[in-house]
N, C-alpha and C positions, 0 to 999 in steps of 0.2 A: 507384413505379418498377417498371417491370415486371422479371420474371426475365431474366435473360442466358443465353438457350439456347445450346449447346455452340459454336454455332458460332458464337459473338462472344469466345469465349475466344481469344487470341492465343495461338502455342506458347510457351512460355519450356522451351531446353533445357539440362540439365545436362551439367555433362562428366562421364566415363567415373568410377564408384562415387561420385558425389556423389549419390546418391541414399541413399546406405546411412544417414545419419541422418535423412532423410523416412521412409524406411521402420521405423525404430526407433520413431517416435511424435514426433520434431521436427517443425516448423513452419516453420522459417526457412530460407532458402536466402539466402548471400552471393554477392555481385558475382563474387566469385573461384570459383564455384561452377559458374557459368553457362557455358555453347559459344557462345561471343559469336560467330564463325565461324558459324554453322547459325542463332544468334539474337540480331543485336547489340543491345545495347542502347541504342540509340540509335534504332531502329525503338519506340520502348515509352514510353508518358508518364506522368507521375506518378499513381499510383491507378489505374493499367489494369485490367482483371480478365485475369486470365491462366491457363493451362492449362502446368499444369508437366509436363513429361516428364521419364523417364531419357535416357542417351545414344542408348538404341536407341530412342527416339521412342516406348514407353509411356505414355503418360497416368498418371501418378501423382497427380493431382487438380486442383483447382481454387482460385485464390486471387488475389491482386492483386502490382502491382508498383511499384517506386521505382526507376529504373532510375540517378537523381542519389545514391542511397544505400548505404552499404555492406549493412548490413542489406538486399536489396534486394528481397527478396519473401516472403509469408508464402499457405503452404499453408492453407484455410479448409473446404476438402470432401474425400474421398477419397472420396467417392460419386458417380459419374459421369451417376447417374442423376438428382441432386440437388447439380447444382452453384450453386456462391457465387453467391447472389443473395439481392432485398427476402425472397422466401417463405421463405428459408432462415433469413433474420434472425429472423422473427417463430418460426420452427420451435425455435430456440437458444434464442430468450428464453421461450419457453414452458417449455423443457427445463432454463435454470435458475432462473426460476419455483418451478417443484415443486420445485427441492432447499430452497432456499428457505422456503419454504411447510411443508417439513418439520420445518426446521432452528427457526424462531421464531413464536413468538405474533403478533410487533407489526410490521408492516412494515418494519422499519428495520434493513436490510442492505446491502451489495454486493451486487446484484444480478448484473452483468456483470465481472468479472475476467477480460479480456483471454483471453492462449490458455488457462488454466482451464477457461474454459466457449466455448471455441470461438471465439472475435471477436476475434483480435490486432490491436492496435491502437484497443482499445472498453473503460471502464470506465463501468459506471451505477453511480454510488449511489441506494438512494430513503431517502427521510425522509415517511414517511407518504404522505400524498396526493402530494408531491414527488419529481422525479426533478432528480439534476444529472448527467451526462453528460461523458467529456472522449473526443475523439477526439487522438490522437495519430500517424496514419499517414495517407498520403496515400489509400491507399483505404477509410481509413473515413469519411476526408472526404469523397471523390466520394461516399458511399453515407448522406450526413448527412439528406437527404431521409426516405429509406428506412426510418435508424433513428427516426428522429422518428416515423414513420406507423408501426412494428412496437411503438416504447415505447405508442403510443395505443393501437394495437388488443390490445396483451397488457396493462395494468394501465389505461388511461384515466384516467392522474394531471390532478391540478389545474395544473398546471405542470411546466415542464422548462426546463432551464437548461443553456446550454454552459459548460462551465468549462474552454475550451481554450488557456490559458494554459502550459501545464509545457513545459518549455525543450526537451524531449525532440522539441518540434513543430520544433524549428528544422534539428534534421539532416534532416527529411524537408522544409526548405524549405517549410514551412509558415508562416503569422505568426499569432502569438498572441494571441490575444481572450477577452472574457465577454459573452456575450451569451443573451438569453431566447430561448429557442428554440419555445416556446410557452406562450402567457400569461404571469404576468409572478410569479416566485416572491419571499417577500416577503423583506427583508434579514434577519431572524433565524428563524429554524424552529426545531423544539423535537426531538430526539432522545429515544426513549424505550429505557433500557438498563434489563434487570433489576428495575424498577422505581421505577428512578431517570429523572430529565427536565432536562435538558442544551438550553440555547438556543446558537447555535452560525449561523456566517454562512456559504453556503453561495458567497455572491458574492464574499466577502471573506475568508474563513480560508482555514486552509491545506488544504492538496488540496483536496480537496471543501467542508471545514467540520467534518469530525470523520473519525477512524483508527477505525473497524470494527474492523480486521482485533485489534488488542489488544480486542478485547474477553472474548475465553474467558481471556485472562491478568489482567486486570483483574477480573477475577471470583473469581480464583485469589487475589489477593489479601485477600479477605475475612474470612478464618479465621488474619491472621497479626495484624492491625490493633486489637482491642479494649483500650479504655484502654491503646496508644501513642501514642508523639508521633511525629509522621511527618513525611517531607520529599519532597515531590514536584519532582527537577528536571528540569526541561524540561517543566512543565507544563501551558502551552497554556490551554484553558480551564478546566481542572480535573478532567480523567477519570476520573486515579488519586486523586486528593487527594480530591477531593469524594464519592468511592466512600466513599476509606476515611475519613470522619468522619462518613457517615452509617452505614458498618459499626460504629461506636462507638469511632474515634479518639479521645481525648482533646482533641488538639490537632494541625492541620494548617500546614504552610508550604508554599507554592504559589510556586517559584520560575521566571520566563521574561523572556528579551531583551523581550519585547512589553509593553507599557503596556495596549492593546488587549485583547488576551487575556488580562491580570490582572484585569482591569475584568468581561472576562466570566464570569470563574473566580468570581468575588464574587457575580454576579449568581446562578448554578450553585448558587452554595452556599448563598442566599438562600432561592431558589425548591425546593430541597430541605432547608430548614429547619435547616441546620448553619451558616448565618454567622456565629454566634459563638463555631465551633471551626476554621474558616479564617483567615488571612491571609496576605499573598502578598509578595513582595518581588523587585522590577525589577531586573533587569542581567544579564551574562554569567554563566552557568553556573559557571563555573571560577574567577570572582572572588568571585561569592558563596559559594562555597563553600570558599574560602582564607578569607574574612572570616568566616566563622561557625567555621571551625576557630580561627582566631586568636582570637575569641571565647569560645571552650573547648564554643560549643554543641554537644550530643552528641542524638543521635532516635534511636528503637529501630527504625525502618524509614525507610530512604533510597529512592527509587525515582528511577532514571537513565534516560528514556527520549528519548536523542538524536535529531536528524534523522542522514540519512546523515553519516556524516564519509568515507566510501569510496564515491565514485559512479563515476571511475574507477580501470581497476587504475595508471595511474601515479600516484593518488594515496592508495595504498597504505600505504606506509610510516609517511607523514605523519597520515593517518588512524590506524593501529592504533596508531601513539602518541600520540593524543589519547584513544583509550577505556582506551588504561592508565592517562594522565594523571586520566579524568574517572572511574575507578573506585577510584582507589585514593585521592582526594580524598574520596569520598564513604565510604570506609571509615574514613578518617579524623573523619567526623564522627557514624560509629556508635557506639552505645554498648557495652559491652563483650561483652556478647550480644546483637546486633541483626541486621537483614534487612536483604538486597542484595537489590533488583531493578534488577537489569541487564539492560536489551534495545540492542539493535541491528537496525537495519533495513537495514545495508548488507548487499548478497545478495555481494559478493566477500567482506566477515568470515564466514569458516564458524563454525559453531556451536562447532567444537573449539578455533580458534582465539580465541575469547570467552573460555570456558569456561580456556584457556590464559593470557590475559591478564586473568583474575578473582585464579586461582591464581600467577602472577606478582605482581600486585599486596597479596597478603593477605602471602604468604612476605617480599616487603620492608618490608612493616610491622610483621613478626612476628607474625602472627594467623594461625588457622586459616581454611579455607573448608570449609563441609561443602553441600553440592549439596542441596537438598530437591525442587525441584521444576525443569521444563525448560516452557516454550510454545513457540509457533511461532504463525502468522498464524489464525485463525479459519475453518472449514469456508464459508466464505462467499468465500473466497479460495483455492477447490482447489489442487492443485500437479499439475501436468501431472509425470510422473516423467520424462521423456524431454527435460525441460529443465530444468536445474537453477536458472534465473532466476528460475523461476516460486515459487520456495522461498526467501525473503528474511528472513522475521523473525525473531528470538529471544529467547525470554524468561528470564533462571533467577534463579533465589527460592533463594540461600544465607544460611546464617547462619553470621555471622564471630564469631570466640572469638579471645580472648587464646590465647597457642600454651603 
């Protein structure tokens, strides 16, 4: 796909200081944002490339547009002499390449993290020779050619894979698919962490086939695990669990909804030589873990790492009382000096308010909480500071005491 010279950029213009959070380091301009008067949107098709201006007709950069969407356009250049195109794509992926390249030994990172690394609406994972891909916005769809040809010519993986499936495709009026985008990637690959080796579906699991971004907290874990008994819930294929029995757990329980992914946690803990300090056990979170408190079972390290329960803010409420629900269940099944790991991936629970509803939860049980350690999402996963979206995870590593 060749570049899009300045003059195939459409205007898109703002009304009067809607520019002042473009110019702070944001990205996004909304519907309500726009001079539909001087620029209707209804002149503008989904995934346009577009030329954003202030009110006084500035040029303030270059990026695409949705014009069916609230969200409805995202800034991608402030460089006029280097606007949103194929050459810019391959310029980006070079650029997080190298951090990259800095950051790990073994190929198996986030490569592309959306506006982190410049590409809103763009996630690569690679898994070695493999890349999976999800595009999520209607102009990274027009530009799916493009990235295809920029992933070939910056890494020349053995395969690439769309995994554009995540619902988030549907406000942009998009329909969601999986599909081999070149050559054909095989249903299990193998992830290499720390030096541990994780087989993992990249067609079929979830996001991708494996969460990165935990991996500097997952690692964090290592030094709390020796001859305990641990509990990993929400475990998925075994990330935490499997870490920590080959850290020298004693004994691991591997708790998740999925059949599927217990199966593979078995398989994880096989292939890294601790299957006879794993086993896993099927059902909801919150009932297996009423049944093992009714049980009187007690573990020196519980590890709670939910999917979002807060995706949106009206579902707020509902959400924060289920992570005080599902944290103070899981205190319940600590021993009387043991370890909390508590995360959260919803980006509306702020960190304080976690950390608030830890300390809620230990105080009605009567136990102490003391803070030992805090993560967040993995250097593979920047945080743009000018958006606070872009800053979603949290980790904290407390130990709970009798009061």
């Amino acid at each position: 796909m060749p570049p899009f010279p300045p003059a195939e950029f459409a205007p898109l213009r703002l009304r009067k200081d809607e520019d002042r959070r473009l110019r702070a380091g944001h990205l996004w301009v909304y519907s309500n944002e726009i001079d539909t008067g001087v620029t209707p949107l209804r002149n503008f098709e989904p995934g346009q490339p577009v030329a954003i201006q202030a009110s006084n007709g500035k040029t303030l950069g270059t990026g695409y547009i949705n014009p069916h969407a609230l969200l409805c356009a995202r800034l991608i250049s402030r460089d006029l002499e280097h606007p949103f195109s194929a050459s810019l794509l391959v310029h980006r992926f070079n650029v997080a390449l190298s951090l990259r390249e800095r950051l790990y030994d073994r190929p198996f990172y986030r490569l592309i993290y959306g506006e982190g690394d410049g590409l809103p609406g763009l996630v690569v994972d690679r898994y070695g020779d493999f890349c999976v891909a999800q595009l999520t916005t209607a102009g990274m769809e027009q530009l799916k050619d493009a990235i295809l040809a920029a992933l070939q010519k910056v890494l020349n993986p053995t395969a690439i894979l769309w995994r554009n499936d995540s619902r988030v495709r549907e406000l942009e009026g998009l329909e969601r698919y999986v599909a081999d985008a070149f050559d054909t990637i095989p249903d299990t690959v193998t992830v290499e962490e720390d030096g541990l080796r994780f087989q993992v579906s990249p067609r079929t699991g979830q996001k991708t086939g494996w969460f990165y971004d935990q991996r500097d907290n997952r690692a964090r874990l290592d030094r709390y695990v020796a001859d305990r008994r641990v509990l990993d819930v929400f475990s998925y294929v075994g990330a935490w669990g499997v870490r920590a029995a080959v850290r020298g757990a004693r004994e691991v329980l591997c708790v998740d909804s999925s059949t599927t992914a217990l199966e593979q946690a078995m398989v994880n803990a096989t292939l890294n030589g601790i299957g006879d300090r794993v086993r896993t056990e099927q059902g909801d979170a919150f009932e297996v873990l009423k049944s093992l408190r009714e049980a009187r079972e007690r573990f020196d390290v519980v590890i709670v790492d939910p999917p979002a329960f807060i995706k949106r803010r009206k579902d707020f409420k509902e959400g924060a009382l289920a992570y005080r629900r599902l944290n103070e269940m899981a205190m319940q099944v600590l021993e009387r000096d043991g370890l909390l790991v508590s995360c959260s991936c919803s980006q509306l629970f702020s960190r304080d308010v976690l950390v608030h509803t830890l300390l809620q939860g230990s105080r009605h049980l009567d136990r102490n909480l003391l803070m030992l350690e805090q993560g967040r999402q993995g250097p593979d996963h920047p945080v743009l500071p000018a958006i606070p979206e872009t800053d979603y995870l949290k980790a904290i590593f407390a130990r709970v005491l009798p009061a």
